[in-house]
ROSE-4610 file (N, C-alpha, C; in Angstrom, 1 decimal, always signed):
// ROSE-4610
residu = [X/X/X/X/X/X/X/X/X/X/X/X/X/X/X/X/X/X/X/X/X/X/X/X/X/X/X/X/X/X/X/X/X/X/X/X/X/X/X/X/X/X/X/X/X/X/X/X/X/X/X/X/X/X/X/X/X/X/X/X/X/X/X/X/X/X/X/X/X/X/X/X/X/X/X/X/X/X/X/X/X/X/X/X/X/X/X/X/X/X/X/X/X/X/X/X/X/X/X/X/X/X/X/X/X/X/X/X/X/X/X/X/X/X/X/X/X/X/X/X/X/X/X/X/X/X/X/X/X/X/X/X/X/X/X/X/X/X/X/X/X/X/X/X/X/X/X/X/X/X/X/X/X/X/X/X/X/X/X/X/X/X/X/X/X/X/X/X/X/X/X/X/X/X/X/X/X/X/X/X/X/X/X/X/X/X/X/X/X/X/X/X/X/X/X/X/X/X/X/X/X/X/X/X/X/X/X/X/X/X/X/X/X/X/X/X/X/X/X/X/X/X/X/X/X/X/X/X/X/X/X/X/X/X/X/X/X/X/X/X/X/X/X/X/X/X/X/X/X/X/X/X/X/X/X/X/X/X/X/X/X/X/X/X/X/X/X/X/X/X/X/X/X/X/X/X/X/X/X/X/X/X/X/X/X/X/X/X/X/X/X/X/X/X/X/X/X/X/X/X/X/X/X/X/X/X/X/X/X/X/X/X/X/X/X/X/X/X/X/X/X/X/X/X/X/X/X/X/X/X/X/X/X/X/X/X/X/X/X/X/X/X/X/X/X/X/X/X/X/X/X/X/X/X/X/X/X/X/X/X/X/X/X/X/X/X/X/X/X/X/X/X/X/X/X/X/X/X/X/X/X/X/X/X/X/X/X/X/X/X/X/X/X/X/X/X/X/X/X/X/X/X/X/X/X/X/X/X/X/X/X/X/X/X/X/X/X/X/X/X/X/X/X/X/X/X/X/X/X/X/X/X/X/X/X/X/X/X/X/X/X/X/X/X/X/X/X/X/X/X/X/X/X/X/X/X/X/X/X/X/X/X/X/X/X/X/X/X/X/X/X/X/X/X/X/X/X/X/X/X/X/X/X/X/X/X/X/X/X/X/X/X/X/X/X/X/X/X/X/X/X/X/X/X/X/X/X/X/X/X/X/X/X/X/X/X/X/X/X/X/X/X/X/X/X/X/X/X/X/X/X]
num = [1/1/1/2/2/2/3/3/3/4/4/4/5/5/5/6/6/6/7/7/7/8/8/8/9/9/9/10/10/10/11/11/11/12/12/12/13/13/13/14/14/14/15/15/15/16/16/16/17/17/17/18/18/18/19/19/19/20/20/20/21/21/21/22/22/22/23/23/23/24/24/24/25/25/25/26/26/26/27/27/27/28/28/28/29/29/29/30/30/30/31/31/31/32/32/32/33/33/33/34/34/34/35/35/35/36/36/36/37/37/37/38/38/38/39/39/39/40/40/40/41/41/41/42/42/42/43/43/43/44/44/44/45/45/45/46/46/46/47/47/47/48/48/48/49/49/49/50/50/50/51/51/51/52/52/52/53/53/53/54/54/54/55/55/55/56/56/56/57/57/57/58/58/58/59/59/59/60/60/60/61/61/61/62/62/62/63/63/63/64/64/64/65/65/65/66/66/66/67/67/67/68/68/68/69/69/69/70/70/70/71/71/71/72/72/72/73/73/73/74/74/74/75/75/75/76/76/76/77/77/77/78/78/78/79/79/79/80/80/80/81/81/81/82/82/82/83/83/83/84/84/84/85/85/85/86/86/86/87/87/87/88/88/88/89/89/89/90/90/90/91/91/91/92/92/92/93/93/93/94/94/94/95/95/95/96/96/96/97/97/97/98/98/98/99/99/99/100/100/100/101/101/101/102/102/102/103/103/103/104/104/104/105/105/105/106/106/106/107/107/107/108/108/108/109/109/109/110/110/110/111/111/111/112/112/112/113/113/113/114/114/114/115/115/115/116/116/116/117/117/117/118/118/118/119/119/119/120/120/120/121/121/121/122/122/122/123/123/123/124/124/124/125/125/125/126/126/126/127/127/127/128/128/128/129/129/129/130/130/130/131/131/131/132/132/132/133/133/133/134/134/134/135/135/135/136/136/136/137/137/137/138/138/138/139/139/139/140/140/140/141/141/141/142/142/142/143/143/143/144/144/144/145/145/145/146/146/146/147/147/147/148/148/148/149/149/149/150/150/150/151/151/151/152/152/152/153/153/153/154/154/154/155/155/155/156/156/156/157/157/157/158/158/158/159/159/159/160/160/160/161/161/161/162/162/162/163/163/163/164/164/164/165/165/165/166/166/166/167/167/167/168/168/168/169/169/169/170/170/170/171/171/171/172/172/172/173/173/173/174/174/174/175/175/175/176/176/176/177/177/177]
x = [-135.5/-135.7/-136.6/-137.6/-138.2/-137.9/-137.1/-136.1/-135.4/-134.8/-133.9/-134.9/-136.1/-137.2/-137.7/-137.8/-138.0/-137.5/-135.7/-134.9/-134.6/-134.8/-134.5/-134.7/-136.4/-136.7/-135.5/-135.0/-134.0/-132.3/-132.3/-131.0/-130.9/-132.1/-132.2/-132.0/-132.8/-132.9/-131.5/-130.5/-129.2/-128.4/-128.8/-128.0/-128.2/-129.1/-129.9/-129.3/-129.5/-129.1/-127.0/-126.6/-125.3/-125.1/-125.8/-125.2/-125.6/-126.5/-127.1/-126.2/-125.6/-124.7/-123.1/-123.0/-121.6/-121.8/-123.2/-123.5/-123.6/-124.0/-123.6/-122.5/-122.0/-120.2/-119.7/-119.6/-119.2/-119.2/-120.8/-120.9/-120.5/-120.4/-120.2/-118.6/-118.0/-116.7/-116.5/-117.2/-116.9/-117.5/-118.4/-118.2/-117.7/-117.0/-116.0/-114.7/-114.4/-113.5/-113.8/-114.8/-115.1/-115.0/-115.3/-115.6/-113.8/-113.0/-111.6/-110.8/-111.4/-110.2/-111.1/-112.1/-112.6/-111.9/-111.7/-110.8/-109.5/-108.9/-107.5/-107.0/-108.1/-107.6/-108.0/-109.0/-109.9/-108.2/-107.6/-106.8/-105.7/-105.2/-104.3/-104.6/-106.0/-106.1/-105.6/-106.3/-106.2/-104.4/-103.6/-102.3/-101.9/-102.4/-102.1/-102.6/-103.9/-103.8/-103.1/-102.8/-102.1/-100.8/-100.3/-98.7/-99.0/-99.8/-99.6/-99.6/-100.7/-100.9/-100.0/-98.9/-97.7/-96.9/-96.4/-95.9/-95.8/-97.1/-97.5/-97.3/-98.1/-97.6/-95.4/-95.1/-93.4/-93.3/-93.9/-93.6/-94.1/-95.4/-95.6/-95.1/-94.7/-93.8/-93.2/-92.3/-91.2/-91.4/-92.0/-92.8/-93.0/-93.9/-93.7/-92.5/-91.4/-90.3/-89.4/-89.8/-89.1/-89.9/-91.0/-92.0/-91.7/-91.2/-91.1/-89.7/-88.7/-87.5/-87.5/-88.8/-88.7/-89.9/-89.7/-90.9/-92.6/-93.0/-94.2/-95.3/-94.0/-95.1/-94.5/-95.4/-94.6/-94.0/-93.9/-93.0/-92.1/-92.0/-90.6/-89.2/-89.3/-88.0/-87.8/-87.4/-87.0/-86.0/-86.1/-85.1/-85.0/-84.3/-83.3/-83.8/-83.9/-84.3/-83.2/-81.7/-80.6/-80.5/-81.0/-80.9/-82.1/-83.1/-84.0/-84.1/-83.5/-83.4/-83.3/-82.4/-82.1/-83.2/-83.9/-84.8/-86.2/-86.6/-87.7/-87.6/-86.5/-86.1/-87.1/-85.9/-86.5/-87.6/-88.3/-90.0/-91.0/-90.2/-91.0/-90.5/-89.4/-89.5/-90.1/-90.5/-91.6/-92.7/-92.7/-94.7/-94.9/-93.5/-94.3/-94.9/-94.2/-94.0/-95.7/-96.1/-97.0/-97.9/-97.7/-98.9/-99.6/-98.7/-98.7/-99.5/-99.5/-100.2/-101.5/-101.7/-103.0/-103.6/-103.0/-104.1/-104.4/-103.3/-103.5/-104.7/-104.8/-105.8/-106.9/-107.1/-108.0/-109.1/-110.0/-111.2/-111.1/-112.1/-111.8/-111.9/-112.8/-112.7/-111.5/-111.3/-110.2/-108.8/-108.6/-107.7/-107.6/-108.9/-109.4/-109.0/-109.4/-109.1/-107.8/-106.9/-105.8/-104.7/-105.0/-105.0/-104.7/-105.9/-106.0/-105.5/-105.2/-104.4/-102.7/-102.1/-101.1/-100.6/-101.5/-101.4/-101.5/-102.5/-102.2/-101.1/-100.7/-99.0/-97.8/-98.2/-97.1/-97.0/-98.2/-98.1/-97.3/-97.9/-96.9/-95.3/-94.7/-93.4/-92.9/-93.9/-93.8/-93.6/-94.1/-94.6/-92.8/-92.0/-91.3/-90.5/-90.3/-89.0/-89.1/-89.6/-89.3/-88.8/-88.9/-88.1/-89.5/-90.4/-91.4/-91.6/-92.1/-92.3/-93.8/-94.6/-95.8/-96.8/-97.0/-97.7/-99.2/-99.4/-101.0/-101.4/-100.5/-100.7/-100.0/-99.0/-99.0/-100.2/-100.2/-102.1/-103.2/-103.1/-104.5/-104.0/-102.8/-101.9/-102.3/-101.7/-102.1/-103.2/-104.4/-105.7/-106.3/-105.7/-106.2/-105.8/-104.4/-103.6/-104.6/-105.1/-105.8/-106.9/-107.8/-109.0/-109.2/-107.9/-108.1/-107.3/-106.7/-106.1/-107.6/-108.7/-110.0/-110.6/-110.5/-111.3/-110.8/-109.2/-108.5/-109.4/-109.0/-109.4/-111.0/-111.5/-113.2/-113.7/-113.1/-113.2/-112.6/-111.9/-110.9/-111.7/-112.5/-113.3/-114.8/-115.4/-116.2/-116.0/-114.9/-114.6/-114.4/-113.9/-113.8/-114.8/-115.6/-116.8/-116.4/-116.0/-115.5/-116.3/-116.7/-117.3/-116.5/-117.1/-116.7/-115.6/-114.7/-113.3/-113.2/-112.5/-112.2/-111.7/-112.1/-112.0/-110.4/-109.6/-108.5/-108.6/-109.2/-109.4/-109.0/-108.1/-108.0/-107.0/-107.1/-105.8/-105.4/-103.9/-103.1/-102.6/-102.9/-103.5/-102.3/-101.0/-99.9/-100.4/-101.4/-101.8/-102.9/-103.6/-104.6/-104.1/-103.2/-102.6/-101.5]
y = [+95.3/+93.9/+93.2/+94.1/+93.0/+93.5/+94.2/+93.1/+92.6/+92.1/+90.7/+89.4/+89.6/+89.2/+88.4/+89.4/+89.4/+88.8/+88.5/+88.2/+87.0/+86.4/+85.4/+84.1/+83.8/+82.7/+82.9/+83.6/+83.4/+83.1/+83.5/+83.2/+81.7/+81.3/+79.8/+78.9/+79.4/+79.1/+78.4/+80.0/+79.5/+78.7/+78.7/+77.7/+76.6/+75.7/+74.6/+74.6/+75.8/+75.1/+75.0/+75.3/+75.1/+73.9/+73.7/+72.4/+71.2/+71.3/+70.2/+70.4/+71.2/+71.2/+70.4/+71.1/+69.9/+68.9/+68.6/+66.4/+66.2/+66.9/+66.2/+66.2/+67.2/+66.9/+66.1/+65.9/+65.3/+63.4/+62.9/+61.8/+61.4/+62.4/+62.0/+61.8/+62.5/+61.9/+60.7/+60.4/+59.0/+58.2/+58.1/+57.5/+57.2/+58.6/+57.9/+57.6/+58.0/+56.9/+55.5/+55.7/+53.8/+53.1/+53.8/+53.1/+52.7/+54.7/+54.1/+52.9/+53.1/+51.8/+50.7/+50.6/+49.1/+48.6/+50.0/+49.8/+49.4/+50.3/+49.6/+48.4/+47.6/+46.5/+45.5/+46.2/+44.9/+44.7/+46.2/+46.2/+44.9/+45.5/+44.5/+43.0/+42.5/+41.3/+40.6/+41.2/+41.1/+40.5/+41.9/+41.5/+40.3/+40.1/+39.0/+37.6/+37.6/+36.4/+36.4/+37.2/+37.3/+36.3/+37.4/+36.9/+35.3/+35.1/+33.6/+33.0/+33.0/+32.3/+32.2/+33.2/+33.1/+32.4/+32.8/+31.8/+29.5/+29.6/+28.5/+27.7/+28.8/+28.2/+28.6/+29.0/+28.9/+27.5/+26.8/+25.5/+24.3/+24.8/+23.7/+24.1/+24.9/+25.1/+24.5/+24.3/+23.4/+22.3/+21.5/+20.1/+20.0/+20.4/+20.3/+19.8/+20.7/+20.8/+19.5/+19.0/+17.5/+16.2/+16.6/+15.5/+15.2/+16.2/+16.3/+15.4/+15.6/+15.3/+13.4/+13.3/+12.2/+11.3/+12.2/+11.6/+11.4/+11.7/+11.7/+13.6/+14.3/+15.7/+16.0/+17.2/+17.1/+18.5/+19.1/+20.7/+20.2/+21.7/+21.8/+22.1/+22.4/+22.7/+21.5/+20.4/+19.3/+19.8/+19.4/+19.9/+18.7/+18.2/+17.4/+17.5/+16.7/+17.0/+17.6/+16.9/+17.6/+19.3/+19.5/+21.4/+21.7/+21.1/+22.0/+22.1/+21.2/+21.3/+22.7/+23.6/+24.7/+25.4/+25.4/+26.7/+25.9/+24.5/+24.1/+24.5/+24.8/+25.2/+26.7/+27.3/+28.7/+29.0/+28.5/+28.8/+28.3/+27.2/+26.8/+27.9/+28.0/+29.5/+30.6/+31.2/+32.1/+32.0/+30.6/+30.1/+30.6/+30.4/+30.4/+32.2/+33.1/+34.5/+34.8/+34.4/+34.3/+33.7/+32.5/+32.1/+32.8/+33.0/+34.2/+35.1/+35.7/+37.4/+37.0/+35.2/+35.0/+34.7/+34.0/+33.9/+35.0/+36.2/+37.2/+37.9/+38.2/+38.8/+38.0/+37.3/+36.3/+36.0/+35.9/+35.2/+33.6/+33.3/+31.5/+30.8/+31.1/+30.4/+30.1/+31.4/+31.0/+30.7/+30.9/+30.3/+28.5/+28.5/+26.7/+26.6/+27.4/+26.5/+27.3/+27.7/+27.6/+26.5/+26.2/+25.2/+23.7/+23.4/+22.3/+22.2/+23.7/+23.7/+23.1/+23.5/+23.5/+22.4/+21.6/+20.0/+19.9/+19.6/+19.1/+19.0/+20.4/+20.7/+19.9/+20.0/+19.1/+17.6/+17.1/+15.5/+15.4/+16.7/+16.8/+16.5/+17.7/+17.4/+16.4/+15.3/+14.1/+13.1/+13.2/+12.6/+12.3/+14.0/+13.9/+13.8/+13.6/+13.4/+12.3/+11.4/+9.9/+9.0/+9.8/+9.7/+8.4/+9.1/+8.0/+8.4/+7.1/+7.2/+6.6/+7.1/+6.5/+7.6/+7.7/+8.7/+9.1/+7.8/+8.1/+8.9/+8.2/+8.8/+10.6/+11.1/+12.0/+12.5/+12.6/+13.1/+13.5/+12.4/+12.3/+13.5/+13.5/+14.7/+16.3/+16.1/+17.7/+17.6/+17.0/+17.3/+17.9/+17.0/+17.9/+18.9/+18.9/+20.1/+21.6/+21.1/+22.0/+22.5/+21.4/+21.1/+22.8/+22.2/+22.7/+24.7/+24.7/+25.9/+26.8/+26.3/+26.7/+26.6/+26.0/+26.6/+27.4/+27.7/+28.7/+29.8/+30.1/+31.9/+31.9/+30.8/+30.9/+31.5/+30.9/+31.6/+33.4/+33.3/+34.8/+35.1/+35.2/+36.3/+36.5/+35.3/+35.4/+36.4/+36.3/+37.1/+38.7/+38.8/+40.2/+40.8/+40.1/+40.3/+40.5/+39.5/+39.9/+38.7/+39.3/+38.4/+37.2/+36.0/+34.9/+35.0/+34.0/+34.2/+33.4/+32.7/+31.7/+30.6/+28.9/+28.4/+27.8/+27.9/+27.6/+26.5/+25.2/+23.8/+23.8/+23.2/+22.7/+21.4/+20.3/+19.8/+20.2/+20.0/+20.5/+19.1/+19.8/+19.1/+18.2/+17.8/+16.4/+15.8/+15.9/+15.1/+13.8/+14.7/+13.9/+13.1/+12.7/+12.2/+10.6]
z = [-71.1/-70.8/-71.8/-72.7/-73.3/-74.1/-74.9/-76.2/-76.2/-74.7/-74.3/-74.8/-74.2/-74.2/-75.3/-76.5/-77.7/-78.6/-78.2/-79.0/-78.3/-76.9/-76.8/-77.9/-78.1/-79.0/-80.6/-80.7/-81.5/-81.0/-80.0/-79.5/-79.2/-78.7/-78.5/-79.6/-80.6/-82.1/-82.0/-82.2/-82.6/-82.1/-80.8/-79.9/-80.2/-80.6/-80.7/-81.8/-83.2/-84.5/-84.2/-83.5/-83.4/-83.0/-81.6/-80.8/-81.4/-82.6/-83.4/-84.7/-85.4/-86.3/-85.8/-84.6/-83.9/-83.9/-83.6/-83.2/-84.1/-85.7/-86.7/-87.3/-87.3/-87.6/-86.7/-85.3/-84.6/-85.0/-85.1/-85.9/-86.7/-88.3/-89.4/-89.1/-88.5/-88.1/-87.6/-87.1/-86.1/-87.0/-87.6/-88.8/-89.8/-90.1/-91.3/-90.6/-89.5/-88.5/-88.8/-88.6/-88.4/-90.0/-90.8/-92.0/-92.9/-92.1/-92.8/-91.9/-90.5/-90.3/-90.4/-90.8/-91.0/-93.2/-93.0/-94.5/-94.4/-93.7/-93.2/-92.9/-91.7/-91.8/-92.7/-93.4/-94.6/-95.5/-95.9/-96.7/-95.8/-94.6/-94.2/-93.8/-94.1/-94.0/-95.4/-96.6/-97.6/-97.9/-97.6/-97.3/-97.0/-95.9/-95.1/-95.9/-96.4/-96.8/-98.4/-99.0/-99.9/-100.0/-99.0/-98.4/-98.3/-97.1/-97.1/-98.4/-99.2/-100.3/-101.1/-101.1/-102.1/-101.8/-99.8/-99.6/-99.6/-99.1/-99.6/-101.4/-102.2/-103.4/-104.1/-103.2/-103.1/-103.0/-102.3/-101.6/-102.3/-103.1/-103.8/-105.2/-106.4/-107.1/-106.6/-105.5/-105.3/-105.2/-105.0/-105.1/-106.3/-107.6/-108.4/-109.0/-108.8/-109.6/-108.8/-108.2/-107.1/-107.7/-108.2/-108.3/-109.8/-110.2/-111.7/-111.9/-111.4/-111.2/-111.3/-109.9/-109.9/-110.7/-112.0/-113.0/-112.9/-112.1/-111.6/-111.7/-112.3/-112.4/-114.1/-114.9/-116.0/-116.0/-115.1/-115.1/-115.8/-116.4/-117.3/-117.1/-115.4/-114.8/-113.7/-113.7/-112.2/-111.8/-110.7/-109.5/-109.3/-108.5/-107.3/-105.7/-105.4/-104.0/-103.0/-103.6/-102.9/-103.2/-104.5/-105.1/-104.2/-104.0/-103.6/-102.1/-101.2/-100.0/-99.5/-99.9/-99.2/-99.8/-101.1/-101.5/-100.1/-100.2/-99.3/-98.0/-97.3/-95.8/-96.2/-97.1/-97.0/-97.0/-97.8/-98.5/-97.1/-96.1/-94.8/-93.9/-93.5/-92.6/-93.4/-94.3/-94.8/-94.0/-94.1/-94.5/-92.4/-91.1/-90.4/-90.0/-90.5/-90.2/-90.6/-91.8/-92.6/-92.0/-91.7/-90.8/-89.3/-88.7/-87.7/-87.8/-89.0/-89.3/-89.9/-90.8/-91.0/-90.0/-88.4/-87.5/-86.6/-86.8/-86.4/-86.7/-88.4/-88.7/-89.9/-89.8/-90.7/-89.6/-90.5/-89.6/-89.7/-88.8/-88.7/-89.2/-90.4/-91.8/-92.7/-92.8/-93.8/-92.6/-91.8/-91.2/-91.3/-90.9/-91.2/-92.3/-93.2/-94.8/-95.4/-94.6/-94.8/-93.9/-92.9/-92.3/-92.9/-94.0/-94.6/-95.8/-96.6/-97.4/-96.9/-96.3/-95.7/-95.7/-94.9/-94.7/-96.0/-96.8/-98.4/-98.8/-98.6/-99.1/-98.0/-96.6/-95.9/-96.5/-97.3/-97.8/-99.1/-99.7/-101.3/-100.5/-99.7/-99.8/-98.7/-97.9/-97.2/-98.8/-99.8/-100.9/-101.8/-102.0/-102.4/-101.9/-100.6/-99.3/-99.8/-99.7/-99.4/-100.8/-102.0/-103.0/-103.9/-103.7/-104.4/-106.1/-106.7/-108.0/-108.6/-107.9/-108.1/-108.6/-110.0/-110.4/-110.2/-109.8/-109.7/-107.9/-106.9/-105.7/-106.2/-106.8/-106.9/-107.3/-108.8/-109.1/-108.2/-107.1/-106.3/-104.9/-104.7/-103.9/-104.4/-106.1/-106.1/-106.6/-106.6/-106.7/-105.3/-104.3/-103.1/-102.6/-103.2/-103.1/-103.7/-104.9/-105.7/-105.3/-104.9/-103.7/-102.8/-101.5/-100.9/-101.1/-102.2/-102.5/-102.9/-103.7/-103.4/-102.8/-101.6/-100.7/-99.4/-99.9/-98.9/-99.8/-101.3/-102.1/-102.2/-101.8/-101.2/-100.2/-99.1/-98.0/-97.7/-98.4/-98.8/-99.0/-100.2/-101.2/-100.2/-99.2/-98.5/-97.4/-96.6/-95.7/-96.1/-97.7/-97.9/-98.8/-98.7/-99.4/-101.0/-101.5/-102.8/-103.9/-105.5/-105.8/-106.0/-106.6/-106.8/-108.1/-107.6/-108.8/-109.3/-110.1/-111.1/-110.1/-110.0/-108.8/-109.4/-110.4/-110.7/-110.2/-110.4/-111.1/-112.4/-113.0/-114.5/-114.3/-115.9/-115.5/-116.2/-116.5/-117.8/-118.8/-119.9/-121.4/-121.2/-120.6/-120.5/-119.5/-118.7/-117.9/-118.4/-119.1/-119.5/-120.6/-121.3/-122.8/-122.0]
């Protein structure tokens, strides 16, 4: 009995050094649990606002090429408002699938400032529906159009903690002439 005795203060030892080697394996697991799906969805927000963003600029590329048509943009490809009708339907049912999954997974920022982008763009192609020729209200259209396209990839890069990106403001050199 007393080298049961003897040997206890070590059996305890081991016990103790075991059941404290599990709670740190056990932790470090659940930690890096936590760290990959806070990566997973970082990745699938990212997605998400991606997607939107492309879809959105599908729609104003198309505007462009309508506004251009109707002398008021200087792209090099004009379209027709009758040719473009069917690509604008399309590029609007995109935008709602897309919208969906940015208010699904976006934070409320950039939802907001994708939101306002949107609208900018619903006035561009309010602008070219109605068959207008007035260059200077176009100008002041995609400037806000532009406006608010940086502060949709502002809010993005904030939410994903990303550094600051090129605010893609410029005008282009036939504008200014």
């Amino acid at each position: 009995m007393s080298a049961f005795l003897q040997q206890l203060p070590a059996l305890i030892g081991v016990v103790i050094g075991a059941l404290g080697s599990y709670l740190a394996v056990v932790r470090g697991d659940q930690a890096r649990f936590r760290r990959e799906r806070a990566a997973r969805w970082e990745e699938r927000r990212l997605a998400a606002y991606v997607d939107y963003a492309q879809t959105l600029k599908r729609s104003v590329t198309l505007t462009y090429r309508i506004a251009s048509h109707l002398g008021n943009d200087p792209h090099p490809h004009p379209l027709s408002l009758q040719e473009a009708e069917p690509l604008l339907a399309e590029a609007m049912a995109a935008r709602d699938p897309a919208w969906e999954t940015l208010l699904l997974l976006g934070s409320p920022d950039v939802v907001e400032k994708a939101r306002t982008w949107v609208l900018a763009l619903i006035d561009m192609e309010r602008f070219v529906r109605r068959d207008a020729h007035e260059t200077a209200d176009w100008h002041a259209l995609l400037e806000r159009q532009r406006v608010t396209r940086d502060g949709y990839y502002t809010a993005v890069r904030n939410d994903l903690a990303l550094p600051p990106g090129h605010s893609a403001l410029w005008s282009p050199p036939m504008l200014n002439s």
